[in-house]
C-alpha positions as CSV (number, residue, x, y, z in Angstrom):
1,X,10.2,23.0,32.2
2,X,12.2,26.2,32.7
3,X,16.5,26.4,32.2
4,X,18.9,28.2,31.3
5,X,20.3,29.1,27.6
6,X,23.8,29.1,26.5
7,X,23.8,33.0,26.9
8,X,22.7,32.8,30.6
9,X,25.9,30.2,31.1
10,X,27.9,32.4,29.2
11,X,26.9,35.5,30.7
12,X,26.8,33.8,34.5
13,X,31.1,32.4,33.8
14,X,32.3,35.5,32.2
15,X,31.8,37.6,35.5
16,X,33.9,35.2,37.8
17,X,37.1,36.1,35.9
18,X,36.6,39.8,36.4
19,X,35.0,39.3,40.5
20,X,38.3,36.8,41.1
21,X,40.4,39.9,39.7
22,X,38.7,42.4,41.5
23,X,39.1,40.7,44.6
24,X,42.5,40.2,44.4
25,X,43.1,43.9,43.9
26,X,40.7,44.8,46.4
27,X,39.9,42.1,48.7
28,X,36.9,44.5,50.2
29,X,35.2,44.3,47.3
30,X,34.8,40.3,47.1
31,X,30.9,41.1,47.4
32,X,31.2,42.3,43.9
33,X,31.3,38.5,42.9
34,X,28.1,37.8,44.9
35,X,26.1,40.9,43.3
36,X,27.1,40.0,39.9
37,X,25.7,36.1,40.4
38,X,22.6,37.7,41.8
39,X,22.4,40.5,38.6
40,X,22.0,37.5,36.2
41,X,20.0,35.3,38.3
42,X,17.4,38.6,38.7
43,X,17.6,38.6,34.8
44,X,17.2,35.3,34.2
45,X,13.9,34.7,36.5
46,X,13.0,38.4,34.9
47,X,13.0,36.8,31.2
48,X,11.6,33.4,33.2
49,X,8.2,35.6,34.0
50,X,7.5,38.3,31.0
51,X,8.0,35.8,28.2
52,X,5.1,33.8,26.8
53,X,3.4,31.2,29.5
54,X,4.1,27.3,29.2
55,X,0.4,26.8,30.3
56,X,-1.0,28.8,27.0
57,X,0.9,26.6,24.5
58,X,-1.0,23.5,23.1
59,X,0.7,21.1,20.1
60,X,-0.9,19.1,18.0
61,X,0.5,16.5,15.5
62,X,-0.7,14.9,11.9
63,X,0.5,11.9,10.5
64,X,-1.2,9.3,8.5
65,X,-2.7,6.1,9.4
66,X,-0.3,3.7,7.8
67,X,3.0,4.0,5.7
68,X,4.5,1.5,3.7
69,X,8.2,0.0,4.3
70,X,10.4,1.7,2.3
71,X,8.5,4.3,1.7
72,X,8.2,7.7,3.2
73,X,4.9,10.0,4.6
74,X,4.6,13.6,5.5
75,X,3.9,14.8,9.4
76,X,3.2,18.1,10.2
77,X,3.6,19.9,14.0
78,X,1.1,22.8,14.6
79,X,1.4,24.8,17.8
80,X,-0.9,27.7,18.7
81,X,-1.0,30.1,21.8
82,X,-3.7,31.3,23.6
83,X,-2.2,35.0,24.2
84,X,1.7,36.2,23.4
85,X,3.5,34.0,21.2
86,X,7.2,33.7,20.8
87,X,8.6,35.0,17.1
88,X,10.0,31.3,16.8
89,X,10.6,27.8,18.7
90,X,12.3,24.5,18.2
91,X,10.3,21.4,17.4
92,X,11.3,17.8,18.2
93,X,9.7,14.6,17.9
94,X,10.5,11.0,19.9
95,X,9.6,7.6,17.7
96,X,9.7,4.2,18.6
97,X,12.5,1.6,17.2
98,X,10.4,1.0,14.2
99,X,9.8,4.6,13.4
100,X,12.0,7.5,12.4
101,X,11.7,10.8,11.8
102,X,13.7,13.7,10.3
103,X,14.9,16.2,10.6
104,X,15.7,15.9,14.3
105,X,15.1,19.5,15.3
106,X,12.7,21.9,13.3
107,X,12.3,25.0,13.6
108,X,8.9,27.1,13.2
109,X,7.9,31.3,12.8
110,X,4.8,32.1,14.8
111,X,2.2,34.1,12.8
112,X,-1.1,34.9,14.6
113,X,0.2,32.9,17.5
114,X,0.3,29.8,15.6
115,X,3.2,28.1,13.8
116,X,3.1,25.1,11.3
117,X,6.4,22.7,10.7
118,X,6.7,19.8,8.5
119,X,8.4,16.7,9.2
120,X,9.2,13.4,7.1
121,X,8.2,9.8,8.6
122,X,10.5,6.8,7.6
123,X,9.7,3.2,8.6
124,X,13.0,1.1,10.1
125,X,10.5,-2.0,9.9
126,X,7.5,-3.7,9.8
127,X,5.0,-3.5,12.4
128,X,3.0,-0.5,14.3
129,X,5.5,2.8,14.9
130,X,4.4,4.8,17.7
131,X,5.0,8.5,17.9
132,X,6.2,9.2,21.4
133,X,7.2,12.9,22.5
134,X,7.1,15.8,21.2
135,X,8.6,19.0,22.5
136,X,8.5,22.5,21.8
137,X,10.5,25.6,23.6
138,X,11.5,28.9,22.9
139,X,13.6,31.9,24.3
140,X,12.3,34.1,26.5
141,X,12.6,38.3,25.5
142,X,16.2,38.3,27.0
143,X,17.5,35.3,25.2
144,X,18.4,33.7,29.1
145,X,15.9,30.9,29.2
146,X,14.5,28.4,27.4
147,X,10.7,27.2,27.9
148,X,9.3,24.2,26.7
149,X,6.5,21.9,26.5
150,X,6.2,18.0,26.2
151,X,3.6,15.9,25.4
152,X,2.9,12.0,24.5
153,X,0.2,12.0,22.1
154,X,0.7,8.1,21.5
155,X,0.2,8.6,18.1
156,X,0.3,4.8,16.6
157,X,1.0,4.3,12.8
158,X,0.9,1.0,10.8
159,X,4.0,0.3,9.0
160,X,2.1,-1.9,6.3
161,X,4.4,-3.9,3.8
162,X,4.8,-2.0,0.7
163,X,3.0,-4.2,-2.2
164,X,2.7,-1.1,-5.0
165,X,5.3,-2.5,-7.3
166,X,4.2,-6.5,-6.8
167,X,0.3,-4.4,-7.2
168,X,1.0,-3.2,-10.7
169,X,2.8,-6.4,-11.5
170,X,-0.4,-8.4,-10.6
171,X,-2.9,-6.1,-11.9
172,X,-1.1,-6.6,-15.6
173,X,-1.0,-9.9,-15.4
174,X,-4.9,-9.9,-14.2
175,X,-6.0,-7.7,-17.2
176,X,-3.9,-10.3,-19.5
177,X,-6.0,-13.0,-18.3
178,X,-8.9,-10.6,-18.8
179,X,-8.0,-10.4,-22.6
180,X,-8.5,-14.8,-22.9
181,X,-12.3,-14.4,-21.6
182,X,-11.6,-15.0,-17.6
183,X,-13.1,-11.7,-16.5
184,X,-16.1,-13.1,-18.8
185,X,-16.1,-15.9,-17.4
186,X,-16.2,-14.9,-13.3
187,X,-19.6,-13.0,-14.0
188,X,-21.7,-15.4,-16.4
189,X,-21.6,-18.2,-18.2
190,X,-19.7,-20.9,-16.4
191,X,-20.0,-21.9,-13.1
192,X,-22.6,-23.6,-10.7
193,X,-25.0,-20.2,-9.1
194,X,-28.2,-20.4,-11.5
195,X,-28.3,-16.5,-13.0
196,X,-31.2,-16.4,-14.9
197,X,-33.1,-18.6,-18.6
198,X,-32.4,-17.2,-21.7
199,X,-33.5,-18.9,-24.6
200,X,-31.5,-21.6,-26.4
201,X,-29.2,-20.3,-28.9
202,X,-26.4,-22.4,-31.5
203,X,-23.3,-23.0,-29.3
204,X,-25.1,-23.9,-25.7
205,X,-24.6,-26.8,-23.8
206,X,-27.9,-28.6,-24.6
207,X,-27.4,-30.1,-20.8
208,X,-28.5,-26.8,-19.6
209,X,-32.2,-27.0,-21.0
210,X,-34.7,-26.1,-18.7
211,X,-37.1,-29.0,-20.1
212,X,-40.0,-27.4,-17.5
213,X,-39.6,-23.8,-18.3
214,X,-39.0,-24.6,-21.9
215,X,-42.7,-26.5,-21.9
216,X,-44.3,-23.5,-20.1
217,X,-43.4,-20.8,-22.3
218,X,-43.4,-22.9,-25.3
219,X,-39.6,-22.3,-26.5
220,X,-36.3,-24.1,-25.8
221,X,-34.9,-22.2,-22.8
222,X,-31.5,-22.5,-21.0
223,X,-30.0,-21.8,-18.1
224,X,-27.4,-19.7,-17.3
225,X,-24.7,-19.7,-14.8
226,X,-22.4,-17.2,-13.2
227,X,-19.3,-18.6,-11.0
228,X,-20.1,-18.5,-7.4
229,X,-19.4,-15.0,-4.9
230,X,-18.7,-14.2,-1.8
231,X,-15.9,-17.1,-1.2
232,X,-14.2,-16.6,2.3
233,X,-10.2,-16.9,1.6
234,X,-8.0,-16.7,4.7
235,X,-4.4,-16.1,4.8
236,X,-2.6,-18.5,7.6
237,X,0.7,-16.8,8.4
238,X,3.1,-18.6,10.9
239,X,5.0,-16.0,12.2
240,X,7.4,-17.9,14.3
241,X,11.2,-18.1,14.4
242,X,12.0,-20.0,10.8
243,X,9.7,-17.4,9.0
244,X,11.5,-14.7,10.8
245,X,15.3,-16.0,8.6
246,X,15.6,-13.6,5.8
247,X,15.8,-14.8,2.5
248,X,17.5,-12.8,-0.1
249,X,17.4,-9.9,2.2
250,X,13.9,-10.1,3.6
251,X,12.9,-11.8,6.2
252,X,10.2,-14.8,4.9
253,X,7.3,-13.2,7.0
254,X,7.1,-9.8,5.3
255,X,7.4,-12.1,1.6
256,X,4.3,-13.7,3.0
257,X,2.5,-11.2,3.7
258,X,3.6,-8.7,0.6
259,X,2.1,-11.8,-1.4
260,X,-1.1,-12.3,0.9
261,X,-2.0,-8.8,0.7
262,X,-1.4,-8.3,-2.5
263,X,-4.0,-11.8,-3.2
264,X,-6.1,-10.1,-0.3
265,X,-6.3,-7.0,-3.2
266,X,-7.7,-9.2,-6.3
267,X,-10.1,-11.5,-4.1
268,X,-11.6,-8.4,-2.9
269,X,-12.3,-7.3,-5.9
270,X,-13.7,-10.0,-7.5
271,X,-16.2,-9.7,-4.8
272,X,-14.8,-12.6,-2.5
273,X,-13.7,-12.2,1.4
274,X,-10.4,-12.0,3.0
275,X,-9.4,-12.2,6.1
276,X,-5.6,-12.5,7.7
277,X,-4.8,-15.1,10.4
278,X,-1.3,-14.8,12.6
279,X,0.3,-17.4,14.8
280,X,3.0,-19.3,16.0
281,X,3.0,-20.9,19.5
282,X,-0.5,-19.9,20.1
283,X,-2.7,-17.6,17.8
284,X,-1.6,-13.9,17.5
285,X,-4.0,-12.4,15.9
286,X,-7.4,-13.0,13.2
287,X,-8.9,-9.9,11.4
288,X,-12.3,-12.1,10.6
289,X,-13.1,-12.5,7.2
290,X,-14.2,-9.2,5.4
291,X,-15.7,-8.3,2.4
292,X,-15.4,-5.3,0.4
293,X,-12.8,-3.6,-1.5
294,X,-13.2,-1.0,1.9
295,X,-11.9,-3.9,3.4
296,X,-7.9,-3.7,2.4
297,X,-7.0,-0.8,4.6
298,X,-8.4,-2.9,7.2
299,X,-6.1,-6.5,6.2
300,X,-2.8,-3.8,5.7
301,X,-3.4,-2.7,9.4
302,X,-3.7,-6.4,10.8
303,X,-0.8,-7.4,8.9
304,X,1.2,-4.5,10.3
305,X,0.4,-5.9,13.5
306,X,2.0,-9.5,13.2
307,X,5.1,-9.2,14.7
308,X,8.6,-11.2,14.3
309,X,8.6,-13.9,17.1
310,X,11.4,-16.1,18.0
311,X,9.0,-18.5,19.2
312,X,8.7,-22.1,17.8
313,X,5.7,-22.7,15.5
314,X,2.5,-25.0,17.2
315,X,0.7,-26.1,14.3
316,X,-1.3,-28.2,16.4
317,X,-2.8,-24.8,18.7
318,X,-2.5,-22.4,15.5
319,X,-4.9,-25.0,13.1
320,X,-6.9,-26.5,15.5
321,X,-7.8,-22.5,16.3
322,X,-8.2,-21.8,12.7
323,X,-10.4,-24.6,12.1
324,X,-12.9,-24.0,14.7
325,X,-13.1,-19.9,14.1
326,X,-14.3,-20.9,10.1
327,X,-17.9,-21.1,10.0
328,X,-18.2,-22.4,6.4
329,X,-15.9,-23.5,3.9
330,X,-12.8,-21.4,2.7
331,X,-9.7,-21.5,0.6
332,X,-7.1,-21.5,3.4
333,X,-3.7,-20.5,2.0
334,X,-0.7,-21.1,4.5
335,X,2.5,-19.6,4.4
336,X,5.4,-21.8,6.4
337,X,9.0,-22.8,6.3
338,X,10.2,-26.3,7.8
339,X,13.4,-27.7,8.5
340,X,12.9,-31.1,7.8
341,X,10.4,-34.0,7.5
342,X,10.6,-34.7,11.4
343,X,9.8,-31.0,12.3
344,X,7.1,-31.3,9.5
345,X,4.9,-34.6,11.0
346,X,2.7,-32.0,13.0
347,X,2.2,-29.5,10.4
348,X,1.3,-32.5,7.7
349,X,-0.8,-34.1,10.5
350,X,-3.1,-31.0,10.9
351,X,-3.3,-29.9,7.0
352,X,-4.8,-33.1,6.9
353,X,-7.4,-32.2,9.3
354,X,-7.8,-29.0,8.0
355,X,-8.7,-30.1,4.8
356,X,-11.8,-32.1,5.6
357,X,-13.6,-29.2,5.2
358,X,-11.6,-26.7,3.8
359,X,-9.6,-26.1,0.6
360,X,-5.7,-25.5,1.2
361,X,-3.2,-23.6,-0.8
362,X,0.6,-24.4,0.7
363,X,2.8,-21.8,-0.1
364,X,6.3,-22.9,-0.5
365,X,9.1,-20.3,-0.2
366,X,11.8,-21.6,-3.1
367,X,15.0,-20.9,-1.0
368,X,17.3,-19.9,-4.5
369,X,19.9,-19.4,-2.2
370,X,19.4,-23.2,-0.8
371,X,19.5,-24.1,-4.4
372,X,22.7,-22.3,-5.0
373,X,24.9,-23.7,-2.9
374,X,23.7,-27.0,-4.1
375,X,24.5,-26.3,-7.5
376,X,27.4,-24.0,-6.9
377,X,31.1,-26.0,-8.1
378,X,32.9,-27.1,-5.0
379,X,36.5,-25.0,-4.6
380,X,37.4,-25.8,-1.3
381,X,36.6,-29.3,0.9
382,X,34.1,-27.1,2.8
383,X,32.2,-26.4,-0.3
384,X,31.4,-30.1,-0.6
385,X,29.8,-30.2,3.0
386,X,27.8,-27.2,2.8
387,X,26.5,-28.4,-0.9
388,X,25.7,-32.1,0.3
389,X,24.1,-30.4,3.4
390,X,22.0,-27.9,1.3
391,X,21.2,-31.0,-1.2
392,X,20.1,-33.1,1.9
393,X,17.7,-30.2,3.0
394,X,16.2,-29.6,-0.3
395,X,15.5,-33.5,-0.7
396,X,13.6,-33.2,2.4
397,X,11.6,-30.2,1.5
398,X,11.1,-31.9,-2.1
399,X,9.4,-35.1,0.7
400,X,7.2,-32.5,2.5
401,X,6.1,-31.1,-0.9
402,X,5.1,-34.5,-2.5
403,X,3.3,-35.3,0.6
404,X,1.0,-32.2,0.8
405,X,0.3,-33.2,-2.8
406,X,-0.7,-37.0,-2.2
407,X,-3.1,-35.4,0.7
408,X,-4.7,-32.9,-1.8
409,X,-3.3,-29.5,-1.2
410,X,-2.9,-27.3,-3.9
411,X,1.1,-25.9,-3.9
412,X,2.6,-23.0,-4.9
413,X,6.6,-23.0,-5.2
414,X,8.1,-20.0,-6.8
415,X,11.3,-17.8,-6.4
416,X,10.9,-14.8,-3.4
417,X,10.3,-12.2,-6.1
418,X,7.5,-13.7,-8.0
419,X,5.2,-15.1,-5.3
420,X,2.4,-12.7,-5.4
421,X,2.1,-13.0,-9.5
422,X,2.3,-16.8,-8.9
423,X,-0.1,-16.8,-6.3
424,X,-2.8,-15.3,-7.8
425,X,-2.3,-17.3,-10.8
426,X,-3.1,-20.1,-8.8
427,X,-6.3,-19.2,-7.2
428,X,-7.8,-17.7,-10.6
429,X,-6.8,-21.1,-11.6
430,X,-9.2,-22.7,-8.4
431,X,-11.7,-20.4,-9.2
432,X,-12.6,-21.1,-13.0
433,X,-12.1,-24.7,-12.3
434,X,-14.6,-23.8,-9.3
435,X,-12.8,-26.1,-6.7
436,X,-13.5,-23.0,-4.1
């Protein structure tokens, strides 16, 4: 694309003033108006054809795979020139809703025909930021016309829920259990996977004899254990419209998934496998069940890609689905909201199911704002309605808690800001008392 600058406007409206006075002086010379429109129309197709060509620019772009929300990353622009460059040019870039980048305009020196700007990317919100345009122009010689360049690279990036903080948190509180033997405990000595004989010394469970071995090689030899590997722990995250409410600020999907990442992190690493599982009225979206701490770049891009829905939740299609994609036994742990016992028949009905075969960790969402209007002292006559109503709802939740219980599922409740610690607190629990 090819247009005028400011200067050509400029330049074109100053010489009707003096043409308009000219020909009321002397109305012969009217033509005077005509050649001076023509004069800057030459100059302006003149700087149009001697400046750099359009058809030798090329732009390229660098961004990174995946930024965190609330964080920042670095993009740079590079644009290069097969023959003449300009001395300079103006850099923009186009983003998606969820994607935003500054500054707005950039500009760039050419050196050896090649120019280099940085940018900053900033996420709005969760999900998969696409970068959309970019453009490029420049003057030509005369300073009359600008020439520019547009392309849609389609760049995609993953805007991943930021876990760092909730990471170091959890890794702390890991190395603490460390300190009281667990870490001891996950490679050898307890657990059911036979490791290797070693002979009986003062302090061994006499139960673990090898009575067979121990007659062969004419000494007392014992087994020895090591807790079992390689568990497959899926993450089932309804993404429909009650975990799409925010609470405390957030909405209860990104909480769900800061927490199942962040469990996603310390499974991996004890050599376990993770996968992520999406749905609400029908699946969304399953990453499989991968192994590997390689793995977690893998889960934070999946998780990126569950989106808010303002759908209602099918726990029938989403668990049914879930169910028959499993291939062996897994720790399933669900995060869902409810609002009451009658919304929650279905989802009770098919953790039942579920848990013929599997093992199931309910996450529950501790609504402290729920709870404060409850507790809060009643002022006003509507304070006394909104507190029996928030009372009413948390007496029903209480119901749907007890009643996962009586079926067997293991629950974690814990305030918004702890749930990742409290999570993995619970399935280090399941895992040295080797219910997984």
């Amino acid at each position: 694309m090819i247009y005028p600058t400011r200067r050509a406007i400029v330049l074109m409206a100053a010489g009707a003033p003096v043409a308009l006075l000219i020909g009321l002086i002397s109305p012969g010379y009217w033509v005077v108006a005509g050649g001076w429109v023509a004069l800057v129309l030459g100059l302006i197709l003149l700087d149009a054809f001697i400046g750099p060509s359009r058809a030798g620019a090329e732009l390229s772009l660098e961004t990174p795979r995946a930024i965190g929300v609330a964080g920042q990353a670095p993009m740079t622009l590079r644009a290069a020139f097969e023959r003449a460059a300009p001395p300079a040019a103006e850099f923009a870039v186009e983003t998606n809703e969820r994607l935003a980048a500054s500054p707005e305009r950039l500009t760039a020196r050419f050196v050896d025909r090649e120019a280099e700007v940085p940018a900053v990317l900033t996420p709005v919100r969760r999900g998969e930021g696409e970068i959309q345009t970019l453009w490029m122009r420049w003057r030509g010689p005369l300073g009359l016309v600008w020439k520019q360049v547009r392309e849609a690279p389609g760049r995609r990036v993953a805007i991943i829920p930021n876990i760092q903080a909730v990471k170091d948190e959890a890794i702390r509180l890991f190395s603490r259990e460390a300190l009281f033997g667990l870490k001891t405990q996950l490679e050898t000595g307890d657990g059911s996977e036979f490791h290797a004989l070693r002979e009986l010394v003062g302090g061994m469970d006499p139960r673990t004899i090898d009575w067979k071995q121990s007659a062969r090689h004419t000494k007392l030899l014992a087994k020895e254990f090591r807790t079992e590997r390689n568990h497959p722990v899926v993450f089932a995250i309804d993404c429909g419209r009650l975990m799409c409410d925010p609470l405390l600020g957030v909405p209860r999907i990104d909480r769900a998934l800061n927490a199942a990442l962040l469990l996603a992190y310390v499974s991996l690493k004890l050599g376990d496998r993770a996968g992520i599982y999406g749905f609400d009225a029908k699946p969304r979206i399953f990453s499989g069940v991968l192994s590997g701490a390689g793995a977690f770049p893998m889960l934070q891009r999946v998780a990126a890609g569950l989106d808010y829905s303002s759908e209602e939740t099918n726990f029938t299609l989403g668990l049914t689905q879930l169910a028959s994609a499993l291939e062996r036994r897994s720790l399933v742990v669900i995060f869902t909201d409810f609002a009451d016992t009658t919304s929650a028949e279905l989802m009770l009905e098919n953790v039942a199911r579920l848990m013929r075969k599997h093992l199931v960790l309910f996450v529950v969402l501790r609504d402290e704002e729920l709870e404060g209007i409850a507790r809060r002292e009643p002022k006003e006559p509507d304070d006394i309605s909104r507190a029996v109503t928030a009372a009413a709802l948390l007496r029903e939740r209480d119901l749907v808690t007890s009643r996962l219980r009586r079926l067997g599922a293991h629950i974690v409740d814990a305030p918004a800001d702890r749930l990742g610690p409290a999570l993995i607190s619970a399935y280090l629990d399941l895992k040295k008392r080797e219910l997984m």
